[in-house]
ZATI-163760 format. One line per 8 residues: number of its first residue (from 1); their letters; for each residue z, y, x of N, C-alpha, C. Coordinates in pm, whole numbers. Atoms other than C-alpha are relative to their C-alpha. Layout:
! ZATI-163760
NUM = a = Z/Y/X/Z/Y/X/Z/Y/X; ...
***
This chain:
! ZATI-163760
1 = xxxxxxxx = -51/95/-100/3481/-9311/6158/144/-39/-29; -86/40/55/3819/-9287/6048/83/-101/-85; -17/108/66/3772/-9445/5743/-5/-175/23; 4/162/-22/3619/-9742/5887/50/-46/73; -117/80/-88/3860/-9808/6140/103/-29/-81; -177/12/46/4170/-9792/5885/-96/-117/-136; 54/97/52/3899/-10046/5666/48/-152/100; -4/152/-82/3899/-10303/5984/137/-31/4
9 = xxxxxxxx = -166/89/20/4300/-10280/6012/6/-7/-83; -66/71/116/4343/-10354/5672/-43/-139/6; 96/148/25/4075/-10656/5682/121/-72/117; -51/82/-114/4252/-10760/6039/165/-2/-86; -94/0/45/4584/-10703/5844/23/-136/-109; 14/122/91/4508/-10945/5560/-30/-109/55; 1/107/-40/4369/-11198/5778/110/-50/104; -148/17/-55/4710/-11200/5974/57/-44/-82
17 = xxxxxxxx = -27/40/142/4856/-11259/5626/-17/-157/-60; 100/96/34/4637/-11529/5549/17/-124/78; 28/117/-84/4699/-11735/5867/158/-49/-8; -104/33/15/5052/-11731/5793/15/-135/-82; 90/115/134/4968/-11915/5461/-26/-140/82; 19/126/-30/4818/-12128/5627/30/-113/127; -92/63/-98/5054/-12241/5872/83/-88/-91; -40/61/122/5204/-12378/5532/-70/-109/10
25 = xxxxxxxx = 100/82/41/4934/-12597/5482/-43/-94/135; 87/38/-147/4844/-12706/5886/5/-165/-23; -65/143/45/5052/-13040/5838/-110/-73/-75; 85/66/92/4781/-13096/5602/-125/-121/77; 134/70/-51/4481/-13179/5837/29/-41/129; -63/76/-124/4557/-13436/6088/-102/54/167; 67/-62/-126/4287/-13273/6354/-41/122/-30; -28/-88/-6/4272/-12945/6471/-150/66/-59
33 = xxxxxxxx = 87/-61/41/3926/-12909/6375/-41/38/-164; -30/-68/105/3978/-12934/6007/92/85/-28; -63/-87/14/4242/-12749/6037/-52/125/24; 69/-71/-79/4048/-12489/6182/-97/47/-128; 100/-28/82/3812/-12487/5896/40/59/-113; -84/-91/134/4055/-12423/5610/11/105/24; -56/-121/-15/4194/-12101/5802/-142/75/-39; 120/-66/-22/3813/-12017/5827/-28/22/-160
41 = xxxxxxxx = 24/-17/118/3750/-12088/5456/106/81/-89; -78/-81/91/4059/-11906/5304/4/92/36; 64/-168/-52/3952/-11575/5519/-126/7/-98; 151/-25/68/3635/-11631/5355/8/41/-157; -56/-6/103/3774/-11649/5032/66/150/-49; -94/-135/70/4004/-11329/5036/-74/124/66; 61/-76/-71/3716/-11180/5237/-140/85/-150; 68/-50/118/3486/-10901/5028/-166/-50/-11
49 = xxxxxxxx = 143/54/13/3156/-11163/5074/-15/28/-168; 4/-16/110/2999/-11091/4717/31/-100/-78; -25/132/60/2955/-11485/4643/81/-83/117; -77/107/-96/3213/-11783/4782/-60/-114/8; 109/153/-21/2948/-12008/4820/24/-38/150; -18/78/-137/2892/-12282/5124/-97/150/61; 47/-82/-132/2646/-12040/5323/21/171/-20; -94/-128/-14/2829/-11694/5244/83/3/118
57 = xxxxxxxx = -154/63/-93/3148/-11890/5368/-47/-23/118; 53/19/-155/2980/-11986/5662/-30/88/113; -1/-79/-149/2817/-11679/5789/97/86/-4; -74/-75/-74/3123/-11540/5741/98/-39/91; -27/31/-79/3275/-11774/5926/-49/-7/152; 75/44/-121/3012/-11739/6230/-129/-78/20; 98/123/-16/2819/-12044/6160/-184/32/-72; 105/-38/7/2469/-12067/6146/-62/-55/-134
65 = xxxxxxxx = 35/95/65/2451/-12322/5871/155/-17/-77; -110/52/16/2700/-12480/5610/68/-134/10; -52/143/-72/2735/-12796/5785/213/26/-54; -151/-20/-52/3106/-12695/5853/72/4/-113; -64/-24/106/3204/-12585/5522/-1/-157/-106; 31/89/100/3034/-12904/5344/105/-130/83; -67/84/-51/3244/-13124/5589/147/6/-67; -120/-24/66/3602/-12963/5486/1/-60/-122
73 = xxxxxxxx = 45/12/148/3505/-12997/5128/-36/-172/-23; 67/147/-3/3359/-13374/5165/29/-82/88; 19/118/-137/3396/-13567/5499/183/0/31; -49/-14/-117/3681/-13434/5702/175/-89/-117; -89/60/96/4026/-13655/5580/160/96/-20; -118/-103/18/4336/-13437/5409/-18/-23/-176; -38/-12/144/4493/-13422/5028/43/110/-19; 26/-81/52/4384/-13181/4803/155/29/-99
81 = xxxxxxxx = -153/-14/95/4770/-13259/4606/88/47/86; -115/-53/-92/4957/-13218/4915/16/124/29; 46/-166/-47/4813/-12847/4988/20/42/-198; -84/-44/125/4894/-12808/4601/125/16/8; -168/10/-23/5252/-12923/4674/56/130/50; 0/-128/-106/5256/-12644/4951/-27/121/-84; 57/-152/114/5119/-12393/4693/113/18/-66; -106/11/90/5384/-12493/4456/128/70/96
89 = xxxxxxxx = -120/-57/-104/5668/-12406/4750/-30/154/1; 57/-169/-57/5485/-12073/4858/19/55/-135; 13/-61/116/5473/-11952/4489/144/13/-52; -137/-1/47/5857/-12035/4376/136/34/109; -80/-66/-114/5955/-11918/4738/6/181/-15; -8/-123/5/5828/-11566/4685/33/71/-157; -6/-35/141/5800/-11551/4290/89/-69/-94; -59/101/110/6012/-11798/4142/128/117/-72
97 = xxxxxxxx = -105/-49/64/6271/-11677/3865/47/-97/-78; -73/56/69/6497/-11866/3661/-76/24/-160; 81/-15/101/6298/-11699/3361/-134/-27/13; 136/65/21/5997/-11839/3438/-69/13/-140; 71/111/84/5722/-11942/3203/-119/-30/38; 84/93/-5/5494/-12208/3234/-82/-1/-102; 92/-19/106/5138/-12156/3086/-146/-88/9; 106/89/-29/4866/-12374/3035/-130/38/-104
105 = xxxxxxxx = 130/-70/37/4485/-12328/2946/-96/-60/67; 112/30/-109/4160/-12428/3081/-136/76/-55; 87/-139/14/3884/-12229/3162/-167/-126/59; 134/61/-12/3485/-12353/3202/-55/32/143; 80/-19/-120/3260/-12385/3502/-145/-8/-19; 136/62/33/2916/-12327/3392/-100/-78/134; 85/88/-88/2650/-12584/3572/-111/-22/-61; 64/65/-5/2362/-12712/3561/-60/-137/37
113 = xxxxxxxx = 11/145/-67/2198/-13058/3559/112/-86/-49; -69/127/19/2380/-13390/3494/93/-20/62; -95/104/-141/2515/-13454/3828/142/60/27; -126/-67/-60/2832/-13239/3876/115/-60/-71; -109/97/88/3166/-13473/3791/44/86/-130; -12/-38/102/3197/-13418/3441/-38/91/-45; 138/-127/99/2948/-13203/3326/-25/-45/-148; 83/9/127/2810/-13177/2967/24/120/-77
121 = xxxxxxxx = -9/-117/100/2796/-12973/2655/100/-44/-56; -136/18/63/3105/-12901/2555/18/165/18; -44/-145/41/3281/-12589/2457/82/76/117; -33/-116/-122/3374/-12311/2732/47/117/-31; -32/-120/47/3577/-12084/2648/-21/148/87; 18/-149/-27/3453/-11832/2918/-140/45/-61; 122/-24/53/3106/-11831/2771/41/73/-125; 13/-6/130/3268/-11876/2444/-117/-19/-105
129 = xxxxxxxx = 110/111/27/3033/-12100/2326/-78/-146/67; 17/132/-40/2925/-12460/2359/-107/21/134; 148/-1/-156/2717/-12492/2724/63/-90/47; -12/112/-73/2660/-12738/2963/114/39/130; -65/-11/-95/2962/-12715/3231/135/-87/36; -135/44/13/3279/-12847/3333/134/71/-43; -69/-86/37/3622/-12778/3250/99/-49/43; -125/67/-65/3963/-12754/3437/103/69/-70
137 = xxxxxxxx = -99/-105/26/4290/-12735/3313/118/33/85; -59/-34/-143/4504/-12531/3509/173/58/-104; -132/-35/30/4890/-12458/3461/39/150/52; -41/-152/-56/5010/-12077/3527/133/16/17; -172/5/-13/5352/-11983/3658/5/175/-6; -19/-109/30/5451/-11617/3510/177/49/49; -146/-53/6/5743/-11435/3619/-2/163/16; -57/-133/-42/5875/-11061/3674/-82/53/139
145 = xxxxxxxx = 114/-32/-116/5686/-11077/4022/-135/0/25; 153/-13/47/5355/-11181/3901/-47/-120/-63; 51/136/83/5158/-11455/3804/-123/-41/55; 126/98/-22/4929/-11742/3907/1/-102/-33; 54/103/80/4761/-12039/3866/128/-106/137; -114/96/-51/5029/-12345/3996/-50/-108/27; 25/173/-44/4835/-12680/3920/-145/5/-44; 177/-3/66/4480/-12803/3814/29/-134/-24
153 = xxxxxxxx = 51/156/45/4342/-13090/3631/-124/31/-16; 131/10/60/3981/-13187/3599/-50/-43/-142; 41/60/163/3869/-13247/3253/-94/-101/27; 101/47/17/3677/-13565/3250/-40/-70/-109; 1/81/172/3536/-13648/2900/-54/-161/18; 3/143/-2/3531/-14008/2783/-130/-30/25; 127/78/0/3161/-14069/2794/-45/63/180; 35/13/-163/3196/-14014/3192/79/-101/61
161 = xxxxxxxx = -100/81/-7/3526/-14190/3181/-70/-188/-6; 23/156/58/3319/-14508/3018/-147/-17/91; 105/-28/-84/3004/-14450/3277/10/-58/151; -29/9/-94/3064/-14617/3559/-130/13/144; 107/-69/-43/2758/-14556/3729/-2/162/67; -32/-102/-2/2829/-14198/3735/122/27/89; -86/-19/-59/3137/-14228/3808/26/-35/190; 24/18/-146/3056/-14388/4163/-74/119/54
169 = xxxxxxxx = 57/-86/-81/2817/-14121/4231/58/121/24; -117/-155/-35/3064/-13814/4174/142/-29/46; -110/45/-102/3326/-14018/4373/125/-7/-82; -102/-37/113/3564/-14016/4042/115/-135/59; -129/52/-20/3898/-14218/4189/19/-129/-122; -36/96/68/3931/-14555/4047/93/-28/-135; -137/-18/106/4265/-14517/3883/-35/131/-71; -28/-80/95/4144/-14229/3676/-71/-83/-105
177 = xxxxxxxx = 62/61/166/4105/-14295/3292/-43/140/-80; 36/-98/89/4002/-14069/3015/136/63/-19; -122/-33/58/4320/-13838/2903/-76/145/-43; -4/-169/119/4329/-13521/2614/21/90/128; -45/-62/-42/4347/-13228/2771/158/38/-22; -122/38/63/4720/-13241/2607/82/-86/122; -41/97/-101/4768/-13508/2843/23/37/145; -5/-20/-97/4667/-13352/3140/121/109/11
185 = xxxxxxxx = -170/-88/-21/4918/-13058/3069/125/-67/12; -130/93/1/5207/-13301/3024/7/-25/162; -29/62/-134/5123/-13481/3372/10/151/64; 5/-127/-72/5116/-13082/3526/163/26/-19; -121/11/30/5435/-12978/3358/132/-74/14; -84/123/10/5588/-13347/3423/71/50/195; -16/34/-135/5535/-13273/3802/72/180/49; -71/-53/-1/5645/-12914/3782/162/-33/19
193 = xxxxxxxx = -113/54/-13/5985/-13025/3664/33/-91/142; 16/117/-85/5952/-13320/3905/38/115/152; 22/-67/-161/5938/-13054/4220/123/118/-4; -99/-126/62/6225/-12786/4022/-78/106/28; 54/-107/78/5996/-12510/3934/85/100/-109; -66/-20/78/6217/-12269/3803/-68/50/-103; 74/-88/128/6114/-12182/3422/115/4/-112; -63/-40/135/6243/-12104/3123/-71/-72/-147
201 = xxxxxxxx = 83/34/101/5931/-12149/2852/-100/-56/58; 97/33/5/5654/-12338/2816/-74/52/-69; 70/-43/163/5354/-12208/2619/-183/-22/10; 154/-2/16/4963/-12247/2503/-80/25/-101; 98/-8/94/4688/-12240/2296/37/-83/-96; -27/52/75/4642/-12397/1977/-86/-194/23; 101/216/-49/4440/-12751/2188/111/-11/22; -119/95/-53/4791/-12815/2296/109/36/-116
209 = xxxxxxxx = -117/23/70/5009/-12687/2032/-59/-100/-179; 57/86/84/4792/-12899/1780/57/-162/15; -9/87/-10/4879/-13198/1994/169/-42/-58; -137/25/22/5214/-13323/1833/80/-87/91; -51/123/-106/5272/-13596/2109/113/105/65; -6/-153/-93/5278/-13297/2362/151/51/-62; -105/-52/48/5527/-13127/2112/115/-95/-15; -155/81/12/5754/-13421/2066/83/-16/144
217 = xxxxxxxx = -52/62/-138/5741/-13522/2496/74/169/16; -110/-140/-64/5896/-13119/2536/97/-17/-87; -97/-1/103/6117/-13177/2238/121/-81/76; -104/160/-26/6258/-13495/2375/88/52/108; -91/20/-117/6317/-13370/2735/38/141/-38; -62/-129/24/6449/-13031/2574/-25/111/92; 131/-127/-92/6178/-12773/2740/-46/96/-129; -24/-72/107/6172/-12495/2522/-144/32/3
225 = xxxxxxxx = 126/-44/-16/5853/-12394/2448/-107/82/-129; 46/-122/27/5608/-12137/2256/-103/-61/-29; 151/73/42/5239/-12304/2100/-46/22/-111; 102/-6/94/4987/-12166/1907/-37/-87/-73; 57/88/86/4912/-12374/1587/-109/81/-87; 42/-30/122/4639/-12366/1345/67/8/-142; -37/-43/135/4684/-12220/984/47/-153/-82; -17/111/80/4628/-12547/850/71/-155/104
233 = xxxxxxxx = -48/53/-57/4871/-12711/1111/137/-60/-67; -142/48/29/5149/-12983/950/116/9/103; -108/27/-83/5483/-12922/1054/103/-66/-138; -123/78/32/5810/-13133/979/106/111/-49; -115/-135/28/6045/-12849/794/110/-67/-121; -119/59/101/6346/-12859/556/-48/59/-137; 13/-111/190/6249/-12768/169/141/-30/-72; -142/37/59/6465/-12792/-90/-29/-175/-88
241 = xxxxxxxx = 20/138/54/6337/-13181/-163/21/-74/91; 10/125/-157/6383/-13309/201/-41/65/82; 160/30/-156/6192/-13335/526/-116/8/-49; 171/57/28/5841/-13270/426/-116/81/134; 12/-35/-81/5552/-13179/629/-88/120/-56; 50/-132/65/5399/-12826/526/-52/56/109; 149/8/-72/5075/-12659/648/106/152/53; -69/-143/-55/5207/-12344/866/7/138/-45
249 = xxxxxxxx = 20/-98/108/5069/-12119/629/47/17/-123; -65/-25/103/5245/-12232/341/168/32/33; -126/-29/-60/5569/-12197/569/-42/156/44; 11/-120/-7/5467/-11825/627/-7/63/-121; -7/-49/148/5423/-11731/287/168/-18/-33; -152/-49/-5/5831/-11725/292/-10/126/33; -19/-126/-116/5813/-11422/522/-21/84/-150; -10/-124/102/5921/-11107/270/-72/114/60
257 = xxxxxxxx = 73/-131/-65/5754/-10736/379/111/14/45; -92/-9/-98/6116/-10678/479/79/-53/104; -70/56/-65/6142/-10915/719/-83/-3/121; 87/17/-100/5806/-10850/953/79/107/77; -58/-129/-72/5915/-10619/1265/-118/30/95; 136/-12/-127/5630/-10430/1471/95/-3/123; -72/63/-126/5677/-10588/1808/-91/56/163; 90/-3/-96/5491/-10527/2135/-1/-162/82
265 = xxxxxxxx = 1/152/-73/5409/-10863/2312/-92/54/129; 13/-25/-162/5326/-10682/2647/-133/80/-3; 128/-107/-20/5035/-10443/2776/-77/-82/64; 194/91/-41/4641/-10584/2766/-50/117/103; 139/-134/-54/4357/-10378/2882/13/101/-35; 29/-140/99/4369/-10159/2613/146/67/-13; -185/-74/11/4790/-10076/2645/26/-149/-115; -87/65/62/5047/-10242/2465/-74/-58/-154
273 = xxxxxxxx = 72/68/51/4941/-10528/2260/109/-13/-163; -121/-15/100/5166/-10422/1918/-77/-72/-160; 60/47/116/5144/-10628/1614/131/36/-99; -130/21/110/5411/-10717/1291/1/-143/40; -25/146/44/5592/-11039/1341/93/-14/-55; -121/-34/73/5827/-11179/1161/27/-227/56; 13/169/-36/5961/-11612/1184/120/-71/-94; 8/113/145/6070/-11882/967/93/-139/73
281 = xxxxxxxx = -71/119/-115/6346/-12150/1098/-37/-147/-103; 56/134/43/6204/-12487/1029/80/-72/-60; -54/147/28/6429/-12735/1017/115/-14/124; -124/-12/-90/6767/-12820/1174/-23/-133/87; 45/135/-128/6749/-13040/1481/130/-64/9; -114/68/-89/7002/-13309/1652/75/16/78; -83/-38/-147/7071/-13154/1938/55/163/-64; -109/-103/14/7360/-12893/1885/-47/90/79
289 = xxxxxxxx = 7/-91/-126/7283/-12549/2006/-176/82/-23; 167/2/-36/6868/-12607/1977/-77/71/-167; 64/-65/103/6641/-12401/1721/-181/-49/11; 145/31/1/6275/-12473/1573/-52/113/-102; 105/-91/94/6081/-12185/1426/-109/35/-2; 144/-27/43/5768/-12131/1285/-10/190/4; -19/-166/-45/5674/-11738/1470/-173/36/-59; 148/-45/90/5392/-11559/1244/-21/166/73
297 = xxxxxxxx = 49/-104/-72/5198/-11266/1409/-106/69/-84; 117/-42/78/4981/-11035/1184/-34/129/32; 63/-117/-14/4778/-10774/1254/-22/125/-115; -37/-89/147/4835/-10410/1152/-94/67/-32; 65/-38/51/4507/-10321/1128/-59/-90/-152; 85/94/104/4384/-10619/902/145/-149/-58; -107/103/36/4695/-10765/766/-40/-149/-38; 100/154/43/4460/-11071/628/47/-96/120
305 = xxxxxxxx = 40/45/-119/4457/-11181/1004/139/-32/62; -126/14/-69/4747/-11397/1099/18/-120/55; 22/77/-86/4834/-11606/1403/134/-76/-49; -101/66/5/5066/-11884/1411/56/-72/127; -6/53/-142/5290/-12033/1686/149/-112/-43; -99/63/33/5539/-12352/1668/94/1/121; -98/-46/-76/5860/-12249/1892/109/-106/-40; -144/62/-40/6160/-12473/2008/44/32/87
313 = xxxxxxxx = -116/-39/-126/6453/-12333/2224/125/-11/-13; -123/9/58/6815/-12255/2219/24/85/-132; 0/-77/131/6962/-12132/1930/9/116/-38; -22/-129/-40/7056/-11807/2022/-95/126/56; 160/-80/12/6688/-11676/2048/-14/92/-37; 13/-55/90/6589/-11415/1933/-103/16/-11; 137/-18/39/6302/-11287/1784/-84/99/117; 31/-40/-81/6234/-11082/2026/-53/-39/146
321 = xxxxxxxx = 2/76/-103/6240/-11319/2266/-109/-74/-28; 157/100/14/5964/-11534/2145/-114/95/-29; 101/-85/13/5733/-11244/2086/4/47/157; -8/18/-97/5776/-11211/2448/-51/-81/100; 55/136/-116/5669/-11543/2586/-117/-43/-100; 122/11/76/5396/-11546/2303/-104/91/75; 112/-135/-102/5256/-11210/2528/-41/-55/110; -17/32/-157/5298/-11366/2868/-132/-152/-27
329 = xxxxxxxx = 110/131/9/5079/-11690/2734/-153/81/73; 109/-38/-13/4782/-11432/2773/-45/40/156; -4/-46/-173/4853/-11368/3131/-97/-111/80; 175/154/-97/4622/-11706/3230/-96/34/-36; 157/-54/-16/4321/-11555/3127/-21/113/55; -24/-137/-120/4445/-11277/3380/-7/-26/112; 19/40/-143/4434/-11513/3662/-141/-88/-7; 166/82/3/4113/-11696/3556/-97/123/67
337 = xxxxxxxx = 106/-116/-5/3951/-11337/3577/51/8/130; -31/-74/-142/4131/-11234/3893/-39/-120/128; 16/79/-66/4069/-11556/4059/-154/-56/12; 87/-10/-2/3732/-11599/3973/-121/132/69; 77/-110/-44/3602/-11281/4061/74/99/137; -40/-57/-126/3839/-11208/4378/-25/-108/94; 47/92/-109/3827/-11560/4542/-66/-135/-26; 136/76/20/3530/-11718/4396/57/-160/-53
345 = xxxxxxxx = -47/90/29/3744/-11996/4208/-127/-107/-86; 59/39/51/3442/-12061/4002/-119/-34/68; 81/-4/-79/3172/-12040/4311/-14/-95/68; 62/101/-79/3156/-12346/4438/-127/-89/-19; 63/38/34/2906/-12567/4504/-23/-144/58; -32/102/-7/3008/-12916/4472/-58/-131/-101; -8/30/62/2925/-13183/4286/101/-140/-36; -109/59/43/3197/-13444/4349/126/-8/-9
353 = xxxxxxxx = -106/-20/-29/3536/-13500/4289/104/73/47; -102/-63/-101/3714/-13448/4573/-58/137/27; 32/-110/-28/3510/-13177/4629/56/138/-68; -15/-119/100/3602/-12962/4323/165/21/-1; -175/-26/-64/4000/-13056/4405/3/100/132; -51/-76/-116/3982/-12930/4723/-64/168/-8; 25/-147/9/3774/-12618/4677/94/89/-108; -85/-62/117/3993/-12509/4349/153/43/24
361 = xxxxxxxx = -124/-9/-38/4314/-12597/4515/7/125/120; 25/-137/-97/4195/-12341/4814/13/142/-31; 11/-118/36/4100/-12092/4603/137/54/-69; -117/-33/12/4408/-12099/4415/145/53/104; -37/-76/-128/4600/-12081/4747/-7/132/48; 39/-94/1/4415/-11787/4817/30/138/-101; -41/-91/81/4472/-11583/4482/172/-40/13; -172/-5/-39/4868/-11695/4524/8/98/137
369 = xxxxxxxx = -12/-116/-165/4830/-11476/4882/-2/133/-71; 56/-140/37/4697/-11186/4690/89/52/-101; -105/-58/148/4947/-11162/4386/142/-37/144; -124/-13/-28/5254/-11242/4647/-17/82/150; 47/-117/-108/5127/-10967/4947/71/115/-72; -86/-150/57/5207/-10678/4743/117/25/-31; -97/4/6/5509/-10797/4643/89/-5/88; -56/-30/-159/5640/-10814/4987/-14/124/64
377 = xxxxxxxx = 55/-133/-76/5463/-10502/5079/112/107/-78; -34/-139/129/5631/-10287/4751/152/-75/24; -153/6/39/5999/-10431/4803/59/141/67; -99/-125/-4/6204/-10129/4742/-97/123/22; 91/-102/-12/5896/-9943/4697/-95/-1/-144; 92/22/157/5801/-9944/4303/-115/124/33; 126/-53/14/5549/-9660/4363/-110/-24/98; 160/76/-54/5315/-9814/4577/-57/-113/-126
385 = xxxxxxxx = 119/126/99/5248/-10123/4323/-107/36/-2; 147/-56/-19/4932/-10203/4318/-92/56/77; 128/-29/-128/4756/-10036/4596/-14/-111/75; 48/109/-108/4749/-10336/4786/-44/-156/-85; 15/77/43/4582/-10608/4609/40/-57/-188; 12/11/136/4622/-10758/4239/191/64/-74; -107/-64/77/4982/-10617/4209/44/-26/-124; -39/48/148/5111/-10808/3893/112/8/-37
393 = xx = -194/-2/85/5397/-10791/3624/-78/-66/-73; 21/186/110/5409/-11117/3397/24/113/-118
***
C-alpha cells in the first residue's frame, strides 16, 4: 500500500509539473476547450500508457472515444510554430549555456501505405535500411544541463513536392517547395539564431557536412561548426601549388604516428567512447582570428577505420575542443531514443500535415519537461541525478 500511494504522488507530482508547461503554451489555443485538450494530451504523453496513440491518449484522458484527440491534432485552430517558439523559450530558460551546441539529424517514421504526407521508400536510419516511411529533421540543443530536440522539419521528397494531387489530400501548405534536407537545417539553425539561442557549435552527419552550400552559409555568417565528411569528400586546402581541392583522405595521409592523441569524445552505452585523433589545418581564411581543419578520428581497435569531420571556428581551438563537440553530435540519437520510447514521438497516428507538426511539436514539449524536471529537482544536489526522469549531461 505504501508503495502505491508514494507511485500516485509522484504521477500527481509530474502532472503538476506538466500543467505548468503548459501554462507556457495556453496563449496558444484561442478557446478553452482546446486548450483543455493539449494539457490532457501532454499528461498522456509523459504518462506510463505503453503506446501514445489517439485511443490510449484518450482513455487516458477519460474519453470514451478519440474524437477529442483527433480534433486537437486536425480541426481545433492553433500553430504548431508558435508552441515551438514557446519550446524554444522553456528550453534556453532552464538549459541554455553560452556553450551550447546545435545538432542536427533526422530520424525515420516507419508507415505504411501511400497516404501519410511524404511517405515512400527511402532510407531510415532507425531501421537502417531503405523502408517505406517518413522522415523528420529535427535540430538538438546540447548543453551541460542536458539535451533535446529544439526544432523539426518534415522531409518532403520531390516526387510529393511535384504531386499535387497528393499534396491536397495530406493538407501540404501551399508555399511549401521541395528543399535538401541541408536546407531544412539551415532554415532551423537560421531561426535559432533569429530567436538568440545561446550556442557555441554547430554539428552533423556527413548528409549535411557533404552539403558545401550549408558549409559556406555557416562560414559566411561565422558559426563555427563540426561536420562529418566522406573519405572521398573535396575540400578547398593550401598545398604547396595553390588552392586546390583534395579528397579528405588524401589530406589525412599528412597526419604522422606522432601526431594522433587518444582522446575520449564523451561516454556511450558502453563507457567512454576513446579513439586516436589527430587534425590537419586546411587553409588560411579572411577573417583574422578564424581556423579551418580537417579532424581525423581512427579507431584503436582497427586502425584501417577512419572517420572524417570538416571543422571551422576560432583560432585558438584546440584539439581537444573539437573532439568534444564531435562526441556531443551523438547525443541526438539520445533524444530520438528517449523521445520515442518515453513520449511516443514516433506513435502517432496521422496522416496529414498539420497533423504530424502538431503531434511532434507536443511530444517534443513533453520530452523538454522530462530532461529539464530533474534538473530543477538535483540543483545543489549532484547525487540524486537521475532518479527522477531522463537526467542528462550533453
Amino acid at each position: 500500500m505504501v508503495g502505491e500511494r508514494e507511485e500516485v504522488l509522484e504521477a500527481e507530482r509530474w502532472a503538476r509539473g506538466i500543467e505548468e508547461v503548459h501554462r507556457r503554451i495556453g496563449a496558444r489555443f484561442y478557446r478553452s476547450e482546446p486548450r483543455q485538450r493539449a494539457l490532457a494530451y501532454l499528461k498522456g504523453l509523459i504518462s506510463p500508457v505503453e503506446r501514445k496513440n489517439g485511443w490510449q491518449l484518450a482513455e487516458q484522458a477519460g474519453d470514451a472515444t478519440p474524437d477529442g484527440v483527433q480534433r486537437l491534432l486536425y480541426n481545433y485552430v492553433w500553430n504548431a510554430d508558435l508552441v515551438r517558439d514557446d519550446l524554444g523559450d522553456y528550453v534556453v530558460e532552464h538549459l541554455g549555456e553560452a556553450e551550447g551546441v546545435l545538432v542536427v539529424d533526422e530520424t525515420g517514421f516507419l508507415k505504411k501505405g501511400t497516404k501519410s504526407v511524404g511517405v515512400q521508400r527511402q532510407y531510415s536510419g532507425t531501421a537502417g535500411r531503405i523502408e517505406n516511411c517518413q522522415v523528420g529533421v529535427f535540430l538538438s540543443y546540447a548543453t551541460g544541463q542536458g539535451r533535446v530536440l529544439l526544432d523539426r522539419e518534415l522531409y518532403l521528397p520531390q516526387v510529393w513536392s511535384e504531386d499535387g494531387e497528393r499534396r491536397r489530400e495530406a493538407g501540404v501548405p501551399e508555399g511549401v517547395r521541395f528543399q535538401t534536407k541541408p536546407q531544412l537545417a539551415q532554415r532551423m539553425v537560421e531561426r535559432a539564431v533569429e530567436r538568440g539561442v545561446p550556442f557555441r557549435w554547430f554539428a552533423g552527419d556527413t548528409v549535411y557536412g557533404s552539403d558545401r552550400k550549408l558549409r559556406r552559409w555557416l562560414e559566411q555568417r561565422e558559426i563555427p561548426h563540426i561536420l562529418a565528411v566522406k573519405s572521398n569528400e573535396k575540400l578547398w586546402a593550401w598545398t604547396e601549388e595553390g588552392p586546390r581541392q583534395v579528397r579528405a583522405d588524401r589530406l589525412a595521409s599528412q597526419v604522422e604516428e606522432g601526431d594522433w592523441a587518444r582522446l575520449s569524445a564523451g561516454d556511450g552505452s558502453k563507457g567512454p567512447r576513446v579513439y586516436d585523433w589527430a587534425w590537419v589545418a586546411i587553409r588560411p581564411l579572411r577573417e583574422e582570428g578564424q581556423g579551418y581543419w580537417l579532424l581525423v578520428r581512427r579507431s584503436i581497435a582497427r586502425p584501417e577505420e577512419l572517420a572524417f569531420y570538416v571543422c571551422y571556428g576560432p583560432g585558438d581551438t584546440t584539439l581537444e575542443e573539437l573532439v568534444r563537440v564531435a562526441g556531443i553530435r551523438w547525443t541526438i540519437e539520445e533524444c530520438f531514443e528517449e523521445a520515442k520510447g518515453l513520449v511516443g514521438l514516433d506513435q502517432y497516428e496521422v496522416r496529414r500535415w498539420e497533423g504530424w507538426y502538431r503531434h511532434v511539436t507536443l511530444a517534443m514539449l513533453a520530452h523538454a519537461y522530462l530532461a529539464v524536471v530533474p534538473q530543477q529537482a538535483n540543483t545543489g544536489s549532484e547525487s540524486k541525478k537521475g532518479e527522477t526522469g531522463i537526467g542528462m549531461q550533453a
